[in-house]
Backbone as CSV, one residue per row, in Angstrom:
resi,resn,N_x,N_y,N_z,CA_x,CA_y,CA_z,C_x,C_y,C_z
1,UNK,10.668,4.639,-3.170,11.812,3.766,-3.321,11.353,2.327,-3.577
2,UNK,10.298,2.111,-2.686,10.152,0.505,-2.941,9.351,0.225,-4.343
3,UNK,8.718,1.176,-4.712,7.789,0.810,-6.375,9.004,1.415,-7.371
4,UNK,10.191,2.125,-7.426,10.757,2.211,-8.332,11.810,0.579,-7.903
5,UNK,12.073,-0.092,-6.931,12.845,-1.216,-6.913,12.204,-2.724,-7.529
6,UNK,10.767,-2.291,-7.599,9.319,-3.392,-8.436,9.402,-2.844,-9.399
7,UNK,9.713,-1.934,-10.156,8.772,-1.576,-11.242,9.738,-2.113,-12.604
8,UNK,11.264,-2.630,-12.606,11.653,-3.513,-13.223,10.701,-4.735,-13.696
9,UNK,10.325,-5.713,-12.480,9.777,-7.013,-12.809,8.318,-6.711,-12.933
10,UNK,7.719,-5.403,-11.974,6.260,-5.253,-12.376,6.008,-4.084,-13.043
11,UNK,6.137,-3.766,-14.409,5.666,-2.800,-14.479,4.430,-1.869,-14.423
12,UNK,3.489,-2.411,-14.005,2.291,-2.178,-14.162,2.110,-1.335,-12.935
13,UNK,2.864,-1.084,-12.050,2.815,-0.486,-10.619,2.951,1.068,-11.094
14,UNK,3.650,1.399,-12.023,3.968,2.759,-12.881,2.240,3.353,-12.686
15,UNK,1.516,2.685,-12.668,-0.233,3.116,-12.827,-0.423,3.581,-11.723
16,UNK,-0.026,3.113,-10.529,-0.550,3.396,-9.355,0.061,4.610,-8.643
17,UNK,-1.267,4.843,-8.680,-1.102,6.611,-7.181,-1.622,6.557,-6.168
18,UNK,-1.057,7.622,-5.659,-1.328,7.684,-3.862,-2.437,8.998,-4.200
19,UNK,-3.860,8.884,-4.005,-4.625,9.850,-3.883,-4.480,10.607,-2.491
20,UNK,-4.398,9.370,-1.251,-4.763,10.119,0.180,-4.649,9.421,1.359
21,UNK,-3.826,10.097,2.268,-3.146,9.286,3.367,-3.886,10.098,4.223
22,UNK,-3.962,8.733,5.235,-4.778,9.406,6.570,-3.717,8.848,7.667
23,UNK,-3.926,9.073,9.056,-3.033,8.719,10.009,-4.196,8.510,10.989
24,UNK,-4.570,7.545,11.814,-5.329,7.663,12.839,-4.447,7.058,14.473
25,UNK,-5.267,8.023,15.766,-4.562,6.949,16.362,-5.964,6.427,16.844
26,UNK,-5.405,4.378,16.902,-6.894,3.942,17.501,-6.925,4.262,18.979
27,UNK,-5.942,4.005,20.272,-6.517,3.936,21.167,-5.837,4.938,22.006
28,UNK,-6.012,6.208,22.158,-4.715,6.942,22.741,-4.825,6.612,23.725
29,UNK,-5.608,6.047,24.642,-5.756,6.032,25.961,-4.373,4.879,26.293
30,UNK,-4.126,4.558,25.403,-2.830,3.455,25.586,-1.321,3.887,25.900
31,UNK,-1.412,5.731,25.699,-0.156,6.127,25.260,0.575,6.037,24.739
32,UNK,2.160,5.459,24.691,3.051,5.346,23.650,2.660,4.069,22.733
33,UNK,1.753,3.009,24.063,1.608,1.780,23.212,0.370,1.752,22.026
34,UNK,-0.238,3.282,22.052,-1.576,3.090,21.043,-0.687,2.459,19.333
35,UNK,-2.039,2.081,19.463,-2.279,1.897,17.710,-1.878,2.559,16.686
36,UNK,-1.741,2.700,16.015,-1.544,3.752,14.395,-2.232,3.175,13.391
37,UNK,-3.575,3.591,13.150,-4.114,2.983,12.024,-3.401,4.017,10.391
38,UNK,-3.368,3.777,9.504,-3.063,4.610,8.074,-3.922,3.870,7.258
39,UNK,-4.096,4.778,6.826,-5.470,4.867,5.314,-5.104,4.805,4.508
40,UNK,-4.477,4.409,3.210,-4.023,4.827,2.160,-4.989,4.752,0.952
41,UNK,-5.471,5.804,-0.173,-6.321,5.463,-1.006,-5.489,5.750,-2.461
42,UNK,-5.274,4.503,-2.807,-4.871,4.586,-4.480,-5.782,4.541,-5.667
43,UNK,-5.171,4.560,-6.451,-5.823,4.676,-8.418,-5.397,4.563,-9.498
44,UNK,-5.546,3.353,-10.019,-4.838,3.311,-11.302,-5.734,4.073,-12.764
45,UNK,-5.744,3.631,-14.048,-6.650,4.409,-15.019,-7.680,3.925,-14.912
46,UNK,-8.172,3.367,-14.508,-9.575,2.492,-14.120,-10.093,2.404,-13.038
47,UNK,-9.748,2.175,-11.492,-10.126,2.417,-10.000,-9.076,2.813,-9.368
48,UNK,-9.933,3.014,-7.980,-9.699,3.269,-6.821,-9.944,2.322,-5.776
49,UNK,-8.909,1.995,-4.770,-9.127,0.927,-3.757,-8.325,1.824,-2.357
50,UNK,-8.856,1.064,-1.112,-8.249,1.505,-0.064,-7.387,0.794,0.730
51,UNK,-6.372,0.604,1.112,-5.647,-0.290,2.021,-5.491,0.023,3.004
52,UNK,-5.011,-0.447,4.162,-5.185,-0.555,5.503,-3.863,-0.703,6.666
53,UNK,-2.975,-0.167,7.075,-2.044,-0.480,7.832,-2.489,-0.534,9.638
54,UNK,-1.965,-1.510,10.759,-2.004,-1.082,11.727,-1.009,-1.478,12.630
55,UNK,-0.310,-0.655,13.573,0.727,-1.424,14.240,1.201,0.459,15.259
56,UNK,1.894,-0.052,15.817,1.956,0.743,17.218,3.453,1.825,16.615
57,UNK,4.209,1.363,15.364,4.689,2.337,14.810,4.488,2.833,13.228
58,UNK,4.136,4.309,13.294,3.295,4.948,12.118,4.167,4.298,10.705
59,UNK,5.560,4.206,11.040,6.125,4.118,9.665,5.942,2.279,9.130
60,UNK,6.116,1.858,10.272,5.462,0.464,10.067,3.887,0.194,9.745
61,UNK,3.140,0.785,10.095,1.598,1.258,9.402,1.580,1.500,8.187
62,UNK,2.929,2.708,7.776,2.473,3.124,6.411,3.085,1.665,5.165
63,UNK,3.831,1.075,6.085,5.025,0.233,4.909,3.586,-1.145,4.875
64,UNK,3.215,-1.271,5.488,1.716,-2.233,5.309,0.448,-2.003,4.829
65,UNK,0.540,-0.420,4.595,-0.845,0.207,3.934,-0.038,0.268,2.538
66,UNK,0.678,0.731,1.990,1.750,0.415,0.748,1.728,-0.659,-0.174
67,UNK,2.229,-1.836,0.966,2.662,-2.970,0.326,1.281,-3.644,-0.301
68,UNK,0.318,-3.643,0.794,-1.341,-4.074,0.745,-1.461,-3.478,-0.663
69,UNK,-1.078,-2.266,-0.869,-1.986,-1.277,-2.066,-1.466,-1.946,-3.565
70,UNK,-0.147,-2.105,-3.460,0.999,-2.804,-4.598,0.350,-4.157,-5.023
71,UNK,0.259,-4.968,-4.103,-0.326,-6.305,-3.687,-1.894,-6.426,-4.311
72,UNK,-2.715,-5.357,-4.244,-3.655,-5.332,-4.868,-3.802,-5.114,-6.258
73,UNK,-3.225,-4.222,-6.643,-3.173,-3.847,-8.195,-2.550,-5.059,-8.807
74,UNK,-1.404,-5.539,-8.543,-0.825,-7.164,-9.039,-2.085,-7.921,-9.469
75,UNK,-2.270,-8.159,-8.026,-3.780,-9.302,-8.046,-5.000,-9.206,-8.901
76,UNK,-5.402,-7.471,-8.668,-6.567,-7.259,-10.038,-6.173,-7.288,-11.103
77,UNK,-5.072,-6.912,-11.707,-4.262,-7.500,-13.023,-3.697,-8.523,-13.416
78,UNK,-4.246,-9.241,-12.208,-3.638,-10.965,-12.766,-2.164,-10.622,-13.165
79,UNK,-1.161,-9.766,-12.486,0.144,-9.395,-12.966,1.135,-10.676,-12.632
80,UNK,1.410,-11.229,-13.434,2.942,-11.963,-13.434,4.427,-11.157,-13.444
81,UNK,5.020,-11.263,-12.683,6.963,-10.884,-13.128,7.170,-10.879,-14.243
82,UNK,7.626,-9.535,-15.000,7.923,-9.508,-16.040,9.386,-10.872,-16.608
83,UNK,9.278,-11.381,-17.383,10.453,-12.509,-17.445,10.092,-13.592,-17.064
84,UNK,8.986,-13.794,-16.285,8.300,-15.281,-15.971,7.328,-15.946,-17.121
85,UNK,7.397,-17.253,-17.534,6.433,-17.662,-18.367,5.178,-18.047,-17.847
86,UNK,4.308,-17.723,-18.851,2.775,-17.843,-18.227,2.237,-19.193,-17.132
């Protein structure tokens, strides 16, 4: 949902895949309050990079291993908003 609501102004996100999600927990000894680390490994036609989520709820982990991954491909493409001048 959130890369088809970007992919208007960025299109370049259309490149990016989700190769491989991991879920870790860091500290179970914490119980409900452990960690949630998520792995996420993407790829556009050219690389692969890994991003990183952490926070004590998994879906909030994954929405920061995501955004990180989006955030990267922009940045290595020097991507501007489609409609913005240089």
């Amino acid at each position: 949902a959130l890369k088809k609501a970007l992919l208007a102004k960025y299109p370049t996100l259309s490149e990016v895949e989700l190769i491989d999600y991991k879920v870790r927990i860091v500290n179970e000894s914490s119980g409900t309050a452990a960690k949630i680390r998520v792995l996420i490994e993407s790829k556009d036609h050219q690389s692969r990079w890994g991003t990183v989520g952490v926070s004590e709820n998994v879906i909030e982990a994954s929405w920061q291993a995501v955004v990180d991954s989006f955030i990267y491909k922009l940045v290595k493409d020097k991507t501007k908003p489609v409609g913005e001048n240089p």
